[in-house]
ROKEBA-396904 format. One record per residue (C-alpha): residue in three letters; x, y, z. Coordinates in Angstrom, 1 decimal, always signed. Layout:
<site><r>ALA</r><X>X</X><Y>Y</Y><Z>Z</Z></site>
...
END
This chain:
<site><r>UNK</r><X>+4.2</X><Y>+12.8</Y><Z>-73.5</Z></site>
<site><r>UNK</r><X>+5.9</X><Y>+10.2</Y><Z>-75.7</Z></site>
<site><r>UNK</r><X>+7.1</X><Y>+10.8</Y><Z>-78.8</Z></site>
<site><r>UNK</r><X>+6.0</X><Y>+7.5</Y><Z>-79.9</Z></site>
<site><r>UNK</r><X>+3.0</X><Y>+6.1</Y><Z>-81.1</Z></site>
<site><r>UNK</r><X>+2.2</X><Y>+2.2</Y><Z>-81.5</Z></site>
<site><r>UNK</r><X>+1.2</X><Y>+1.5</Y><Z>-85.0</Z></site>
<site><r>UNK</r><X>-0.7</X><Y>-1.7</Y><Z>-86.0</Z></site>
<site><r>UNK</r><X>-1.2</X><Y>-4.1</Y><Z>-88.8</Z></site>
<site><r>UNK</r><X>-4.0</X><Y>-7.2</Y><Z>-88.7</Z></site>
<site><r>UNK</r><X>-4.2</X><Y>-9.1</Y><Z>-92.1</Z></site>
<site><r>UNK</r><X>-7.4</X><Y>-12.0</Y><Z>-92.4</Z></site>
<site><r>UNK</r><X>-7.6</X><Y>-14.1</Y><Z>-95.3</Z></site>
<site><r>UNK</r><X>-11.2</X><Y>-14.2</Y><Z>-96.1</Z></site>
<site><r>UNK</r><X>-13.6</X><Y>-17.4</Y><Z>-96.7</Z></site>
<site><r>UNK</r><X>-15.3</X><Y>-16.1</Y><Z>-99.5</Z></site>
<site><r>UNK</r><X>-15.7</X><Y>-13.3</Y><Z>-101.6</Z></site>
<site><r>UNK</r><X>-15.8</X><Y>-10.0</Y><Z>-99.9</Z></site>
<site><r>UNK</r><X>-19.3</X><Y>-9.0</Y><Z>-101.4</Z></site>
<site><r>UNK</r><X>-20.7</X><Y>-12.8</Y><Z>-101.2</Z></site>
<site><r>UNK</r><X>-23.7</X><Y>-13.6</Y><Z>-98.9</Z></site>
<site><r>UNK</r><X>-21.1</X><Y>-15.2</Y><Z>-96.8</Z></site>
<site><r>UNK</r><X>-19.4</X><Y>-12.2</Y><Z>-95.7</Z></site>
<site><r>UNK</r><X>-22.3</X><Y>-9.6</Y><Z>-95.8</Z></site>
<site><r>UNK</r><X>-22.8</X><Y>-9.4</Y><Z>-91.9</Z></site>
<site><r>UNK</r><X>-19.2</X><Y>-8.9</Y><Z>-91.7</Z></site>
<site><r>UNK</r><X>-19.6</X><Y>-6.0</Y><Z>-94.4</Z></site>
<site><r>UNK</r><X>-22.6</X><Y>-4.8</Y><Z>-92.7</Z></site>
<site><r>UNK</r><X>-21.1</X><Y>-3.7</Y><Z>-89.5</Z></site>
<site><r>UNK</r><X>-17.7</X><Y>-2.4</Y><Z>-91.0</Z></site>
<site><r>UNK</r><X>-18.9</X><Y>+1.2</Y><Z>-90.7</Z></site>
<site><r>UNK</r><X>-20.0</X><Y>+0.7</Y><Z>-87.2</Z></site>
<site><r>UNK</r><X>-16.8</X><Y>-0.7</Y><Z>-85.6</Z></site>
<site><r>UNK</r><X>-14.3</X><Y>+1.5</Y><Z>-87.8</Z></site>
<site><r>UNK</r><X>-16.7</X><Y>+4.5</Y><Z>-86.4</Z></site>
<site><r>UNK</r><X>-16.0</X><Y>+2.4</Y><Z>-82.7</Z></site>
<site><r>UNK</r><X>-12.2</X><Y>+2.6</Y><Z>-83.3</Z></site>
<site><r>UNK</r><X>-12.2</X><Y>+6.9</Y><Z>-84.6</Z></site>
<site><r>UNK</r><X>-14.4</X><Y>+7.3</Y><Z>-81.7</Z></site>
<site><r>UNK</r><X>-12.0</X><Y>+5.4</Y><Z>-79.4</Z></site>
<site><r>UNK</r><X>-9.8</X><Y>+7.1</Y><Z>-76.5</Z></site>
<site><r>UNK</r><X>-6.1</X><Y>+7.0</Y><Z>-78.3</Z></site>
<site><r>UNK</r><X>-7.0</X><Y>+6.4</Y><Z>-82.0</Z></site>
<site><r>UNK</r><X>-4.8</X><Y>+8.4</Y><Z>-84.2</Z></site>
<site><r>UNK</r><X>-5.7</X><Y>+7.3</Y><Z>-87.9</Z></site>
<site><r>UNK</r><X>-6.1</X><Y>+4.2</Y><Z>-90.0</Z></site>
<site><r>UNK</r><X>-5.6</X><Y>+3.0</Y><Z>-93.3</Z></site>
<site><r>UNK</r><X>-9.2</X><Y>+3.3</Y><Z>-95.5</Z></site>
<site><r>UNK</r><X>-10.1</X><Y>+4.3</Y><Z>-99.0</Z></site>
<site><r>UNK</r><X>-12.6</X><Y>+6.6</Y><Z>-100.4</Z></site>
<site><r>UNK</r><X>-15.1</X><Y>+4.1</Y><Z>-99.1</Z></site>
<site><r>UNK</r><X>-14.5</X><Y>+4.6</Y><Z>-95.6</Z></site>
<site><r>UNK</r><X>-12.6</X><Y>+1.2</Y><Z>-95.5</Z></site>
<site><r>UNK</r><X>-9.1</X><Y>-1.1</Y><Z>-96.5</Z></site>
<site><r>UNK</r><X>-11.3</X><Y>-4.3</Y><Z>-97.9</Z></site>
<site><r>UNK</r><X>-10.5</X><Y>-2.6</Y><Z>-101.3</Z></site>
<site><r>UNK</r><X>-7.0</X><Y>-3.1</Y><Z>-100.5</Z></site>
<site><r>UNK</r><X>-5.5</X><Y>-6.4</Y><Z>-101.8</Z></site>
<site><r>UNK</r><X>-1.5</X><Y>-5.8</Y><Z>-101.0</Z></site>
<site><r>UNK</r><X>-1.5</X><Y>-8.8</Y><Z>-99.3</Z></site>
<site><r>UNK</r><X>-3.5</X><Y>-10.3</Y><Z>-102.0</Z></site>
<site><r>UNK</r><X>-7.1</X><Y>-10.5</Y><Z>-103.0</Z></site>
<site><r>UNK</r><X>-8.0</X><Y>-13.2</Y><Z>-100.8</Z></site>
<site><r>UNK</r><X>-7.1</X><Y>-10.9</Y><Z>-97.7</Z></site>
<site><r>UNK</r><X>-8.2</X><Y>-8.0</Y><Z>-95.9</Z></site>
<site><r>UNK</r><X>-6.1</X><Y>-5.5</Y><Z>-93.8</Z></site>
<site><r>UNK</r><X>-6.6</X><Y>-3.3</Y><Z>-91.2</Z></site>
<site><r>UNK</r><X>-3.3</X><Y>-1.0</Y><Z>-90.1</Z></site>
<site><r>UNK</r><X>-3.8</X><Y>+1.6</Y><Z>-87.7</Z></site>
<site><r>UNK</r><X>-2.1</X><Y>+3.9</Y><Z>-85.6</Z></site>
<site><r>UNK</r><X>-2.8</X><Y>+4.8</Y><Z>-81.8</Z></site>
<site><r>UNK</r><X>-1.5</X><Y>+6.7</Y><Z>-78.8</Z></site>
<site><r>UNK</r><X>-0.1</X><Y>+3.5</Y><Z>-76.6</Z></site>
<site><r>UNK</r><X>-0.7</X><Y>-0.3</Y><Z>-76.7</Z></site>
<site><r>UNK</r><X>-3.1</X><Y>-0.1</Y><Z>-73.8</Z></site>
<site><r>UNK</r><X>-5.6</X><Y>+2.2</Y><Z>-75.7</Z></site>
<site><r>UNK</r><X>-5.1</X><Y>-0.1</Y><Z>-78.8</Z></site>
<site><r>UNK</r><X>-5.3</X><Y>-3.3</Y><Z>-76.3</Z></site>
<site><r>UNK</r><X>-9.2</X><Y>-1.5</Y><Z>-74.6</Z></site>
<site><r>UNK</r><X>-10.3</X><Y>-0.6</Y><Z>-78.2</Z></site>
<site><r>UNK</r><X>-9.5</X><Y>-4.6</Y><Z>-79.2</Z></site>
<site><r>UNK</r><X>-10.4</X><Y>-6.4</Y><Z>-76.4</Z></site>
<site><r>UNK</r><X>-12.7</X><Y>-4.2</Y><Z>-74.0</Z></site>
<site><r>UNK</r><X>-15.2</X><Y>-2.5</Y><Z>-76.9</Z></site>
<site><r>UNK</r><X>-17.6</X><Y>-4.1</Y><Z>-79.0</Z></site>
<site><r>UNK</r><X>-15.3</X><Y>-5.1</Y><Z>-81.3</Z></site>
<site><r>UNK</r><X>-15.1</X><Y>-8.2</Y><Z>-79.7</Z></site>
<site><r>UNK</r><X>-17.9</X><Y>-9.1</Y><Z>-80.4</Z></site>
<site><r>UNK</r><X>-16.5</X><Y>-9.3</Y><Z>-84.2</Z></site>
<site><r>UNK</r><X>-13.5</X><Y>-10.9</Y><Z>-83.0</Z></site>
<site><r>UNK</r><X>-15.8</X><Y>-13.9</Y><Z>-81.4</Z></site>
<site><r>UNK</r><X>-17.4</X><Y>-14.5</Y><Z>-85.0</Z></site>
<site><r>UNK</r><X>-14.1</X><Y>-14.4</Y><Z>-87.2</Z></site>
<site><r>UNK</r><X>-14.3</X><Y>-18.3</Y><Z>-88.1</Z></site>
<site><r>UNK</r><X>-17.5</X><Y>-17.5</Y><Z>-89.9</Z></site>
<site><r>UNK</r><X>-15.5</X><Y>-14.9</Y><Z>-92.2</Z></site>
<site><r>UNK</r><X>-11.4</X><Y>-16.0</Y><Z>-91.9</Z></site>
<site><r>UNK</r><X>-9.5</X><Y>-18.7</Y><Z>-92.6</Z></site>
<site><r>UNK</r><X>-7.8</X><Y>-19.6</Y><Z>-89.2</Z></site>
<site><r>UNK</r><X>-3.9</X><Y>-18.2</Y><Z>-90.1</Z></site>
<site><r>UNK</r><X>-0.8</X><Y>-20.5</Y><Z>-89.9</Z></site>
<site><r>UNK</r><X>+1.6</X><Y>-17.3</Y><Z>-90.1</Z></site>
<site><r>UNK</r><X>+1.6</X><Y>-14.5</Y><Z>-87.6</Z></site>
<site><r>UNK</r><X>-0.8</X><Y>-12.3</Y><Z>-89.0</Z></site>
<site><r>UNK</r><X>-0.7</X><Y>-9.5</Y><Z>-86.4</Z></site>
<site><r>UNK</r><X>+2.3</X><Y>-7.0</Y><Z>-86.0</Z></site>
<site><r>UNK</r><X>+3.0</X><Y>-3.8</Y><Z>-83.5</Z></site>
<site><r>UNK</r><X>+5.5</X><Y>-1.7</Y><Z>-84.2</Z></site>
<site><r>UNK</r><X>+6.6</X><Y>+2.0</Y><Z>-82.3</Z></site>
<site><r>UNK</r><X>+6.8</X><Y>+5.2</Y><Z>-84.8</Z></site>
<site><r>UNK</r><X>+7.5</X><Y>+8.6</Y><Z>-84.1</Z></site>
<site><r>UNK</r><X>+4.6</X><Y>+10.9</Y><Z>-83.8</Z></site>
<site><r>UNK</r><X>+3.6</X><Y>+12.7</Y><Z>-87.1</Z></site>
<site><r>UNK</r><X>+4.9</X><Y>+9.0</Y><Z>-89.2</Z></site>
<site><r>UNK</r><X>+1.9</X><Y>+7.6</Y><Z>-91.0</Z></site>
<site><r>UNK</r><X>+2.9</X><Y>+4.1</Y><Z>-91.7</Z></site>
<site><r>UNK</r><X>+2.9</X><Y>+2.6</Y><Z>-95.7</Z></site>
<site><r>UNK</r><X>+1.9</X><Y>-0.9</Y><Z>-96.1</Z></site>
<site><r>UNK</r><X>+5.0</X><Y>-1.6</Y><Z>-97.2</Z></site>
<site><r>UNK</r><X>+6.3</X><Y>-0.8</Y><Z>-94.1</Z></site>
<site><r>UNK</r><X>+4.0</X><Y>-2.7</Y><Z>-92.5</Z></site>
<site><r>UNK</r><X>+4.7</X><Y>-5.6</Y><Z>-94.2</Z></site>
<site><r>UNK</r><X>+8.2</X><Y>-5.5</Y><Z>-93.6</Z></site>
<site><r>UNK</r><X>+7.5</X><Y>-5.2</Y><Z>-90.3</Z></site>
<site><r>UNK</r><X>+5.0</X><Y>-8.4</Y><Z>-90.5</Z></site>
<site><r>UNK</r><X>+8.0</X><Y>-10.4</Y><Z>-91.8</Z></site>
<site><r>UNK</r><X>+10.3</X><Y>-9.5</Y><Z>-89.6</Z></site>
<site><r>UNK</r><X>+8.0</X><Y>-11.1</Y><Z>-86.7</Z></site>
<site><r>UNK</r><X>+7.7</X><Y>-13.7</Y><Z>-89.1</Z></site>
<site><r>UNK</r><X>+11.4</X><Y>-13.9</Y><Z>-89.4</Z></site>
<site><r>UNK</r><X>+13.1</X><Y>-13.4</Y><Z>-85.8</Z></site>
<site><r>UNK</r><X>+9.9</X><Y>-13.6</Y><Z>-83.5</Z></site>
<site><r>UNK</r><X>+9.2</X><Y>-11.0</Y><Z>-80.6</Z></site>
<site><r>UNK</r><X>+11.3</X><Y>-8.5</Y><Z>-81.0</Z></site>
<site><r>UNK</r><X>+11.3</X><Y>-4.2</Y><Z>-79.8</Z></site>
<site><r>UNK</r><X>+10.9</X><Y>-3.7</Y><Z>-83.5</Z></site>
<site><r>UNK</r><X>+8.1</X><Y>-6.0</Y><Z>-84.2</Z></site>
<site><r>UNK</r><X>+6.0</X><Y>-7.4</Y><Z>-81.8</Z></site>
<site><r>UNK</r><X>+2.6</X><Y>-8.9</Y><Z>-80.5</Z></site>
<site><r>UNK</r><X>+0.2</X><Y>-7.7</Y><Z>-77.4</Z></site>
<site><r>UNK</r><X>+1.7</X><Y>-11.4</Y><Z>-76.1</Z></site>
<site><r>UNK</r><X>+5.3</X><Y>-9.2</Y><Z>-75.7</Z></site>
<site><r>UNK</r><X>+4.8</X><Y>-5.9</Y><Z>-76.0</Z></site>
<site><r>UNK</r><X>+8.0</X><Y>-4.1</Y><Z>-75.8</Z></site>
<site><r>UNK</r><X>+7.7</X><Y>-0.3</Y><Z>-74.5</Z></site>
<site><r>UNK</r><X>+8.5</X><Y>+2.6</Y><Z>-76.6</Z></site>
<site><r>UNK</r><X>+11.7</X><Y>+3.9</Y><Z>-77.2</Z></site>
<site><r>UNK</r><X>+13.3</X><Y>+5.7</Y><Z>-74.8</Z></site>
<site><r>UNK</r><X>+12.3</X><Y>+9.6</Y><Z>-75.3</Z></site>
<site><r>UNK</r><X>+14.9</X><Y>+10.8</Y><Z>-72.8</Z></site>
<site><r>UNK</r><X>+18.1</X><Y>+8.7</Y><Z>-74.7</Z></site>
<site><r>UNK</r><X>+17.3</X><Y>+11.6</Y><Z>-77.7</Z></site>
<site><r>UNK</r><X>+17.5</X><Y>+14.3</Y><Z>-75.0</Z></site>
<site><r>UNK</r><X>+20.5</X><Y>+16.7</Y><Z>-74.6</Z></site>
<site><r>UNK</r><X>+22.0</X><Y>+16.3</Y><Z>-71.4</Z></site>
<site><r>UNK</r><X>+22.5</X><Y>+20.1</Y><Z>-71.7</Z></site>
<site><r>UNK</r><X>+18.6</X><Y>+20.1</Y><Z>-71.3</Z></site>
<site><r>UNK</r><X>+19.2</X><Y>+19.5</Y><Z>-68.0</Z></site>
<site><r>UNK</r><X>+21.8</X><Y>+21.7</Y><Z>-66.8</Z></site>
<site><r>UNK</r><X>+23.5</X><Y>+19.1</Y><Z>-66.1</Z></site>
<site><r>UNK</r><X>+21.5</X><Y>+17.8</Y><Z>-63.4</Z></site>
<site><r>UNK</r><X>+19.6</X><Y>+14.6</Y><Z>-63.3</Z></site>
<site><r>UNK</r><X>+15.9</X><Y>+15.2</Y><Z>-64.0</Z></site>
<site><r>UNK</r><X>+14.6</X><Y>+13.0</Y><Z>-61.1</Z></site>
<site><r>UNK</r><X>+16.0</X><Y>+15.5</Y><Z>-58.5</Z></site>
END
C-alpha cells in the first residue's frame, strides 16, 4: 500500500454570478456529483464548507470556483473524472466557465494522513504555472508516479536481503 495519496486542485472562473439564472443548473447538480465523487472507489476527502460545497470559497478570487480533493491514486481520480457522470458536467462547462488561458488544474503526491490547504495548493498551481510538468506538480497529460515508498525504508528491514528474492 502507498504511502502516498494524489491530491487535486481544479479552479474555473465563472461567467456569471454563482447564484444568477446563468449558473443555476450548474448549482443544481453540485450536490449530486460531489455525492458521485464521496461515493467514488478511491475518494479520500475534499475541500467544502458548511454547505456541502467550495463555491463559497473565493481564494482565488470571487470570480472563481475551486474544487481540491484528495484520492487514493491518479487512476481512481482519472475514472471518477472521466468514466462517471461527471462528464457529463465537464461537456457543458462553456455554458458556466470562462475558457482558462493559465493552467488551471494541478496534481500533486502527499503523504497519507496530509490534508492539503489552499495555500498549498496554490503554490502548487504556480509552480506548474512556473516550470511546467514536473514530479512535484503535474497534469493527468504527465502524471509522474508517487514517490518511492521503499527509498524511506531501512535496509535493516530487510535483513539485508533484497526484497524481490
Amino acid at each position: 500500500m502507498s504511502k502516498y495519496q494524489i491530491a487535486q486542485l481544479n479552479i474555473a472562473t465563472l461567467l456569471a454570478p454563482i447564484d444568477s439564472p446563468q449558473l443555476s443548473d450548474f448549482v443544481a447538480n453540485l450536490d449530486r456529483i460531489n455525492a458521485l465523487a464521496d461515493d467514488s472507489p478511491g475518494f479520500v476527502w475534499r475541500l467544502q464548507t458548511e454547505d456541502g460545497d467550495a463555491t463559497g470559497i473565493d481564494y482565488f478570487g470571487s470570480d472563481k470556483i475551486v474544487n481540491l480533493s484528495l484520492w487514493d491514486s491518479v487512476e481512481s481520480l482519472h475514472n471518477y473524472v472521466y468514466r462517471s457522470a461527471h462528464v457529463e458536467i465537464m461537456r457543458r462547462k462553456k455554458e458556466w466557465f470562462h475558457k482558462m488561458g493559465d493552467a488551471h488544474m494541478v496534481l500533486w503526491w502527499v503523504p497519507v494522513g496530509h490534508i492539503p490547504s489552499i495555500e498549498e495548493a496554490a503554490q502548487k498551481l504556480n509552480t506548474l504555472r512556473e516550470l511546467g510538468l514536473t514530479a512535484e506538480a503535474f497534469t493527468f497529460k504527465k502524471a509522474f508516479s508517487a514517490p518511492n515508498d521503499l527509498a524511506s525504508v531501512s535496509a535493516d528491514t530487510w535483513g539485508g536481503e533484497c526484497p524481490a528474492t
